[in-house]
C-alpha positions as CSV (number, residue, x, y, z in Angstrom):
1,X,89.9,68.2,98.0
2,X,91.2,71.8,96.9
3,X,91.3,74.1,100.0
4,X,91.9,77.3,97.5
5,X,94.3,78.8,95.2
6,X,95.9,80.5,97.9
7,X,96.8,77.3,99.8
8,X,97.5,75.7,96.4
9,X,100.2,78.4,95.7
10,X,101.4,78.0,99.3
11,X,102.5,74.4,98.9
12,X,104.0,74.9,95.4
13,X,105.9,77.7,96.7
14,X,106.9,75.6,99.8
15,X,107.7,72.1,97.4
16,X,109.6,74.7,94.8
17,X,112.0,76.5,97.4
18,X,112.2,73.5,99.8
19,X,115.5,72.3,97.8
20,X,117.5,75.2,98.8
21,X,116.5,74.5,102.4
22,X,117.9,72.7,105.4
23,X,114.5,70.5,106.4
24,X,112.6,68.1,104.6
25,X,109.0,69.4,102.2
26,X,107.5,67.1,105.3
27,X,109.1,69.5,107.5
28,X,108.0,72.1,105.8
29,X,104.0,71.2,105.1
30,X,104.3,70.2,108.8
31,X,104.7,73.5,109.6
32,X,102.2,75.1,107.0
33,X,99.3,73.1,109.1
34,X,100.8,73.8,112.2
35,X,100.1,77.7,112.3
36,X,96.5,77.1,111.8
37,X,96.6,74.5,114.4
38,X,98.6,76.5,117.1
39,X,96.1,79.4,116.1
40,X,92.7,77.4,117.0
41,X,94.2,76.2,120.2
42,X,94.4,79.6,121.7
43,X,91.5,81.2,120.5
44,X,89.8,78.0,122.2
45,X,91.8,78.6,125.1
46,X,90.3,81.8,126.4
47,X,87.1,84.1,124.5
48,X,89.7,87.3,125.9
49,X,92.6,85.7,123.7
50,X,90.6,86.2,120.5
51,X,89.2,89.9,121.6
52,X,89.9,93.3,120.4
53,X,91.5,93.1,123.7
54,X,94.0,90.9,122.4
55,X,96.3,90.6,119.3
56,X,98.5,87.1,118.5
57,X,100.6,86.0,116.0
58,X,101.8,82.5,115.6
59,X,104.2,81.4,113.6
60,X,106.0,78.0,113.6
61,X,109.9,76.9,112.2
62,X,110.6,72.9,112.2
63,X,108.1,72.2,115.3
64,X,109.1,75.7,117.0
65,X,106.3,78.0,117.4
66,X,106.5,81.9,118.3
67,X,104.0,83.5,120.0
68,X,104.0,87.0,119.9
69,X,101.9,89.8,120.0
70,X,99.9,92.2,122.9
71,X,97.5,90.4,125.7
72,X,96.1,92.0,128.5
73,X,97.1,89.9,131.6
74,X,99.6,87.4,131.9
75,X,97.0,85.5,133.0
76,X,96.3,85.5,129.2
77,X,99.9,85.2,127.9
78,X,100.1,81.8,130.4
79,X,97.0,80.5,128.7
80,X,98.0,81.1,124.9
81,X,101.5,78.9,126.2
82,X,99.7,76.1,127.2
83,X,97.5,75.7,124.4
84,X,99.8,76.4,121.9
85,X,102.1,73.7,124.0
86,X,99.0,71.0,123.7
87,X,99.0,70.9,120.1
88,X,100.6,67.8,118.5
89,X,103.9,68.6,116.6
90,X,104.5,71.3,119.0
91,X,108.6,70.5,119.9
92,X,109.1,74.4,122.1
93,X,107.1,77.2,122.5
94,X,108.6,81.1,122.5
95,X,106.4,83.3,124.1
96,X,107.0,86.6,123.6
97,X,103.5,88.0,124.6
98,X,103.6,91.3,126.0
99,X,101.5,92.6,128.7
100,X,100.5,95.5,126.5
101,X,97.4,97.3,124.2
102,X,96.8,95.7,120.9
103,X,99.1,97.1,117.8
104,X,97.1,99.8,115.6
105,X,96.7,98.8,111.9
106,X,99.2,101.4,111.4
107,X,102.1,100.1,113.9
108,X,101.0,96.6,111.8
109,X,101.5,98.2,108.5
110,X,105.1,99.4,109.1
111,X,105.7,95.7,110.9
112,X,104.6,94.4,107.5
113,X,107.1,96.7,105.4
114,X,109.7,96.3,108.0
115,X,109.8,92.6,107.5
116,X,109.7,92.8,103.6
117,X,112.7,95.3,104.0
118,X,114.2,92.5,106.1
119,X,113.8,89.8,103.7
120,X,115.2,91.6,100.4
121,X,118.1,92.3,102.5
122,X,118.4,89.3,103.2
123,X,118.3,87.8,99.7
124,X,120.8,90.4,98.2
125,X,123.1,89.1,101.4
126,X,125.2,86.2,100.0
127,X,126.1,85.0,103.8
128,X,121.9,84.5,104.5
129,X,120.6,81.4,104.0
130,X,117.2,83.6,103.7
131,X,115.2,80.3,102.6
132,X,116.3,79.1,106.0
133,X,115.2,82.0,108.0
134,X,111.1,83.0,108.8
135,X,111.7,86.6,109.7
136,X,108.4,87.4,112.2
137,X,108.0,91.4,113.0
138,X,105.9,92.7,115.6
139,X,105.5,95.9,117.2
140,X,109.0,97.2,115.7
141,X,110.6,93.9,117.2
142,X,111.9,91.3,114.5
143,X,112.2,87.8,115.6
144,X,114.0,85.1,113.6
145,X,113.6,81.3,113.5
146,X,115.4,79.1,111.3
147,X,117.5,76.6,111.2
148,X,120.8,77.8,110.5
149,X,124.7,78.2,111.7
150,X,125.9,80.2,114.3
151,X,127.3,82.3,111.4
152,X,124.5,82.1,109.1
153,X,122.6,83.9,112.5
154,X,125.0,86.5,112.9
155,X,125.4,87.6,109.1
156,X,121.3,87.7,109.7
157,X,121.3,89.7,112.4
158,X,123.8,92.3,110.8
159,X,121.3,92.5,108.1
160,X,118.6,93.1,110.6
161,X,120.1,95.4,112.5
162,X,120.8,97.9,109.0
163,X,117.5,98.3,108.4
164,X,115.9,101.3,110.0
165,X,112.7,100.7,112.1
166,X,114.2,97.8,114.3
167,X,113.4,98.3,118.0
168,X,115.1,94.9,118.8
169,X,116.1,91.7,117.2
170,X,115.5,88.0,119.0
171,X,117.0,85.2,117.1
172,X,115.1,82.3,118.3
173,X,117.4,79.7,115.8
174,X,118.0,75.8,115.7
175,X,122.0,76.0,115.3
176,X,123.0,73.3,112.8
177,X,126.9,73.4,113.8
């Protein structure tokens, strides 16, 4: 059954670059129906997880899953943790859920162009293994998963740190050496 075009362009993309990456395609389609996966747990978890009240992102690396975003209580941010921790495939679960206000569309926006800035960067950078890395930016903060060496994460995080806009870098990586 064909999902869409979008997905269809997804898993091409994912089968095409997969070559010049450390993990398997498995891997890597493993991860593509993770998100969605993670996603549905929390927002089953708690109706106040999937309010205006609330804003989540989840994004997964080789099992690893980041949560990040804005929740009200850490009541909340507990919550999103263990749902995200339920789903199968789930290996660790980085929750960076801050006890803060929702992102505006704007502050979104300039995440958006921040990590596109971050990823060009990155592929002009002979020393980044960019297929390797999933750059994730959120409220001015860029978080990093991947599965890399330890000096494949520093040269990425000198590229990170060049680029104007950063408020803080977390390198959340799977070291390969």
């Amino acid at each position: 059954m064909i999902r869409s075009p979008l997905a269809i362009a997804a898993l091409a993309l994912t089968l095409l670059v997969s070559g010049c990456s450390n993990r398997s395609i498995g891997n890597s389609i493993d991860d593509k129906l993770l998100d969605p996966d993670v996603r549905s747990a929390v927002q089953k978890a708690s109706p106040d997880l999937t309010s205006p009240t609330s804003h989540i992102v989840v994004s997964s690396y080789n099992g690893i899953v980041l949560l990040a975003g804005q929740t009200p209580r850490e009541e909340l941010k507990q919550t999103a943790e263990k749902a995200a921790n339920s789903v199968q495939g789930v290996k660790k679960v980085y929750n960076e859920l801050q006890i803060l206000p929702p992102t505006s569309l704007i502050a979104r926006s300039n995440d958006s162009l921040l990590t596109a800035q971050i990823k060009a960067e990155m592929l002009a950078n002979s020393n980044v293994p960019s297929t390797n890395i999933k750059v994730i930016t959120e409220n001015g903060i860029v978080y990093m998963l991947g599965l890399v060496t330890r000096q494949e994460a520093q040269s990425a995080a000198q590229v990170v740190q060049g680029v104007s806009g950063v408020q803080k870098i977390i390198k959340l990586f799977q070291y390969i050496n």
